[in-house]
C-alpha positions, 0 to 999 in steps of 0.5 A: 878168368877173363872170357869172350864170348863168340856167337856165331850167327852169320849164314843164311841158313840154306838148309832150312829155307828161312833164317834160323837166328830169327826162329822163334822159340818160347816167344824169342828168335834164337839168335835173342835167346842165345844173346841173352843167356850170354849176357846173363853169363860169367862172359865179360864180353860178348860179340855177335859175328854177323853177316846174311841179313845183319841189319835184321840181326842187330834189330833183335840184339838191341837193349843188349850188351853186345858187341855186333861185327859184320863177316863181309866174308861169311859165304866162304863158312864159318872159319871166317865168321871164327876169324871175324869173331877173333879180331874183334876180341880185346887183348886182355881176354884169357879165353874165348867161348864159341857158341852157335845161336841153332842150339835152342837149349843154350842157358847161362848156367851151362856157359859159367860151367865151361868158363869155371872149368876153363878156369880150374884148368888154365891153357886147356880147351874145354868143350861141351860133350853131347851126343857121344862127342866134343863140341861147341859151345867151347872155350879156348885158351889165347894160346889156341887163338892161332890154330882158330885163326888158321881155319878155313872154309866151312871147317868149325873148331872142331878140328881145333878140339880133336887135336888137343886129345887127352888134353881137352876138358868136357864138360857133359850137356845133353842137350846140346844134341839138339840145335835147328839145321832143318825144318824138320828139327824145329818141332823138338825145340818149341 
């Protein structure tokens, strides 16, 4: 299976004050330590969507394999940041991951799951299950490319994973229950 792997890390972070991809945890920025375990992953592809502070961004990819693509449009949330991600994906990919660079506990291990599982069940969605629900990060068949493409706003892939309902595979990770909106969360992730 051919995967790409989406890290989505283009808003300005409003809630917490500072840019988050840039908060540093065990000695790395979220947005390098996200970066680094995608690339150390079964992912063939690897695309950072950009777009607040992308100069600054591209700084702390670099020496990495990614591909980094700017979202002119990433006020308007983050379907446009997912459209942006989607555009820049190459034909021959089976599948997309969509990862968010605010979940600290990020391991390659747990994306080789999701892709393996993506794998074993061709034309399904898989998602990580934490905290009592679906969520990124998550994989989706080319067939749900469409649906992707189709969200606006500040709307996520969520919407796209609860409408597949029995069909969704999940994979469990309990620690994708903690990921960094405030500063107020920083505390359990150091």
């Amino acid at each position: 299976m051919r995967a790409a792997l989406l890290i989505l890390a283009a808003g300005e972070s409003r809630r917490l004050g500072t840019p988050k991809q840039l908060l540093r945890v065990e000695g790395r920025s979220l947005l390098r330590r996200a970066a680094e375990e995608a690339c150390a992953s079964a992912a063939e592809d690897v695309i950072a969507v950009l777009g607040s502070g992308a100069p600054r961004m591209r700084e702390e990819l670099r020496g990495l394999r990614v591909r980094t693509v700017d979202n002119g449009a990433w006020r308007e949330g983050i379907a446009s940041s997912i459209r942006t991600g989607l555009g820049a994906v190459a034909p021959g990919a089976d599948c997309v991951l969509i990862a968010v660079c605010d979940q600290p506990r990020l391991a390659r291990a747990h994306i080789d799951a999701l892709i393996a599982a993506a794998d074993a069940a061709p034309g399904r969605a898989v998602a990580s299950f934490y905290g009592g629900a679906p969520g990124v990060p998550a994989c989706f068949p080319r067939a749900l490319f469409g649906d992707l493409l189709a969200l606006t706003g500040d709307t996520g892939a969520k919407r796209v994973l609860e409408a597949q309902g029995e069909h969704l595979v999940t994979v469990d990770w309990p620690a994708g229950i903690l990921d960094i909106d405030s500063a107020r969360d920083i505390p359990a992730a150091v």
